[in-house]
C-alpha positions as CSV (number, residue, x, y, z in Angstrom):
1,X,0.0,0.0,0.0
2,X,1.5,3.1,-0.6
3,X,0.6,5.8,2.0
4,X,1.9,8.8,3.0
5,X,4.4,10.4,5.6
6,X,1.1,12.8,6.0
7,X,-0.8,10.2,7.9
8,X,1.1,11.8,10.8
9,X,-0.6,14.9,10.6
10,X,-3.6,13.0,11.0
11,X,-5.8,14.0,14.3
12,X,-8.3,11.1,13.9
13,X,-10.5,8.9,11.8
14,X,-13.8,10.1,11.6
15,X,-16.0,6.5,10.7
16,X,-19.7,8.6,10.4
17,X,-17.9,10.0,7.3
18,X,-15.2,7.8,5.5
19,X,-15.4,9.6,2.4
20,X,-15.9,13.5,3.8
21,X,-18.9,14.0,2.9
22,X,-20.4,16.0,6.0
23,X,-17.0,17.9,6.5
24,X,-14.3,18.3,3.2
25,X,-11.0,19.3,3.5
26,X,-8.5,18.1,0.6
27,X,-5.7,18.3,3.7
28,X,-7.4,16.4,6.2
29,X,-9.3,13.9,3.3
30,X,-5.3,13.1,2.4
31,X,-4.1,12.8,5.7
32,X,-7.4,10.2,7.2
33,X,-7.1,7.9,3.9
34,X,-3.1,7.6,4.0
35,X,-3.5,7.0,7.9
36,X,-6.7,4.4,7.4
37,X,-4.4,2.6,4.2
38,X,-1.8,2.1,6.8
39,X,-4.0,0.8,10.1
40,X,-6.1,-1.6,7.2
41,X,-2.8,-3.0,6.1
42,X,-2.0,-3.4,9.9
43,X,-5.6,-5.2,10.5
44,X,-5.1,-7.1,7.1
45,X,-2.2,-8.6,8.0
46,X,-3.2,-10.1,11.0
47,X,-6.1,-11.3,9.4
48,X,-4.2,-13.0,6.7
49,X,-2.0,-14.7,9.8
50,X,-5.0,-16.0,11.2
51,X,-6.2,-17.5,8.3
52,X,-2.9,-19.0,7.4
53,X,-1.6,-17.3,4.6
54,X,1.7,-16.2,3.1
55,X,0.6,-13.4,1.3
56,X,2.8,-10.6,2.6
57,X,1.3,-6.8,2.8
58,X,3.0,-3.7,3.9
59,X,2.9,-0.1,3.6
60,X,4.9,2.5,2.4
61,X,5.9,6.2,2.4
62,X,7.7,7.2,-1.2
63,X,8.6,10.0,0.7
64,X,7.6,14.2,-0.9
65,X,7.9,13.6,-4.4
66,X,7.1,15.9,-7.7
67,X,3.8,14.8,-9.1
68,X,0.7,16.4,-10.3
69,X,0.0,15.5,-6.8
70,X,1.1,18.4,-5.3
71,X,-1.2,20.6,-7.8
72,X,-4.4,19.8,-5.6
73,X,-2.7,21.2,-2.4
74,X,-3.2,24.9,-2.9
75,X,-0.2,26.3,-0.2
76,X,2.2,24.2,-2.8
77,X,0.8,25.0,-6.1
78,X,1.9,28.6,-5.4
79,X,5.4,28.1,-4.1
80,X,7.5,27.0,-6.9
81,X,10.1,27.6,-5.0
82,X,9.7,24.8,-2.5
83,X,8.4,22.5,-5.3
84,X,12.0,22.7,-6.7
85,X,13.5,22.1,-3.5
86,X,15.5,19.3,-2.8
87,X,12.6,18.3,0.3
88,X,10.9,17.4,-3.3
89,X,12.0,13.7,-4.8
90,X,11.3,12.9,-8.4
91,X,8.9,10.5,-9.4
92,X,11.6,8.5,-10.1
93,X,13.5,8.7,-6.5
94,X,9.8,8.0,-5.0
95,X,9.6,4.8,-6.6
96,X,12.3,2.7,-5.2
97,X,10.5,2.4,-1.5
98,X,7.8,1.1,-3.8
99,X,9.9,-0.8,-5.8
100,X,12.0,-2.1,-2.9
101,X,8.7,-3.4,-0.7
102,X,7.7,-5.4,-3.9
103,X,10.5,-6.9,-5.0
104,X,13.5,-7.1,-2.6
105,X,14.1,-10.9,-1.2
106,X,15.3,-9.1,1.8
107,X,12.0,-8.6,2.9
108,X,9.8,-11.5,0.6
109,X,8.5,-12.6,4.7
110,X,7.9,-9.1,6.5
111,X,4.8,-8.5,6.6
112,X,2.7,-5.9,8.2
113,X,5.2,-3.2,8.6
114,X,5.4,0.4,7.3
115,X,8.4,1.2,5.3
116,X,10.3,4.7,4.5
117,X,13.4,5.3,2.7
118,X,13.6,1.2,2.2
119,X,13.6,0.7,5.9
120,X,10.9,-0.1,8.2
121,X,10.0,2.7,10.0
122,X,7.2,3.0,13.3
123,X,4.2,4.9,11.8
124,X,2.0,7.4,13.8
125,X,1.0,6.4,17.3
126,X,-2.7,6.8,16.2
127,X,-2.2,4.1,13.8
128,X,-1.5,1.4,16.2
129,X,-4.9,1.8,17.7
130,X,-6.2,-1.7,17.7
131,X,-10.1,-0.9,18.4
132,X,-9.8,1.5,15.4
133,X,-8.0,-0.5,13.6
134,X,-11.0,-3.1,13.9
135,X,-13.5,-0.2,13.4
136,X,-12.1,0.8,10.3
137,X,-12.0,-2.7,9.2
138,X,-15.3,-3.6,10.0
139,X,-16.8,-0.1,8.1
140,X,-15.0,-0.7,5.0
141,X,-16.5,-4.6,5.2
142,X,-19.8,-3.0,5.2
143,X,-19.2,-0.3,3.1
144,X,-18.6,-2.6,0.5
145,X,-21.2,-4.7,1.4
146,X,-23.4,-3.2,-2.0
147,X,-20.6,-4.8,-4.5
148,X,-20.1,-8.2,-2.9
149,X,-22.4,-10.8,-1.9
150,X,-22.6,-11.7,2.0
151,X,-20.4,-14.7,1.7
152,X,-17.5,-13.3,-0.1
153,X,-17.8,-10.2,3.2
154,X,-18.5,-13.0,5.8
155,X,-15.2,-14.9,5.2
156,X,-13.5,-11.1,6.5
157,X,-14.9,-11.7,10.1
């Protein structure tokens, strides 16, 4: 999964309102969905562990990188300055955490880990939350529920 270093700006996960629809903010939409990618990857994993598996699933930062990205963040848009900045990978640079969690045999059996800079890295505190973890599992389940039939959701419990 590739997140984002954002996630740890992040106050919260608001589960009435998954997809922002009561309250929209581009910042704080891109900050909840990179921190919920990385707590579902934590709650995926275990579930795959329980159910005996040895599919592998981690998470990633690519770290700041210059993509059209950046355009729908306003206080960037207009600062070219800091857009050339070194802060600011290429798309190029960003790829090799992405390419490194999918293909390196150094890491074929970690599982369940966030990754920066091609090392594992702890995450935000908030996204070691357990319960919300669960939460967030459970809500996407259900959001879901209108594309898949009850059997294929059931077998996620």
């Amino acid at each position: 999964m590739v997140s984002s270093g954002a996630h740890h700006a992040s106050f919260g996960i608001r589960l009435h309102d998954l997809n922002s629809m009561k309250l929209f903010s581009i910042y704080h939409s891109y900050c909840q969905s990179k921190l919920c990618q990385i707590m579902f990857t934590y709650q995926f994993n275990r579930w795959l562990l329980l159910n005996g598996s040895n599919v592998t699933i981690n998470c990633l930062h690519p770290g700041m990188c210059r993509t059209g990205l950046m355009n729908a963040f306003n206080f960037i848009r207009y600062i070219w300055l800091i857009r050339e900045s070194p802060l600011f990978r290429s798309a190029a640079d960003g790829a090799e955490t992405i390419l490194f969690t999918t293909l390196s045999r150094k890491i074929e059996t970690i599982s369940g880990e966030y990754f920066e800079d091609c090392q594992r890295q702890r995450s935000s505190q908030l996204s070691y939350d357990l319960w919300m973890q669960k939460q967030l599992w459970q809500q996407t389940w259900n959001d879901l529920r209108t594309w898949l039939t009850n059997d294929e959701i059931e077998k996620f419990f």
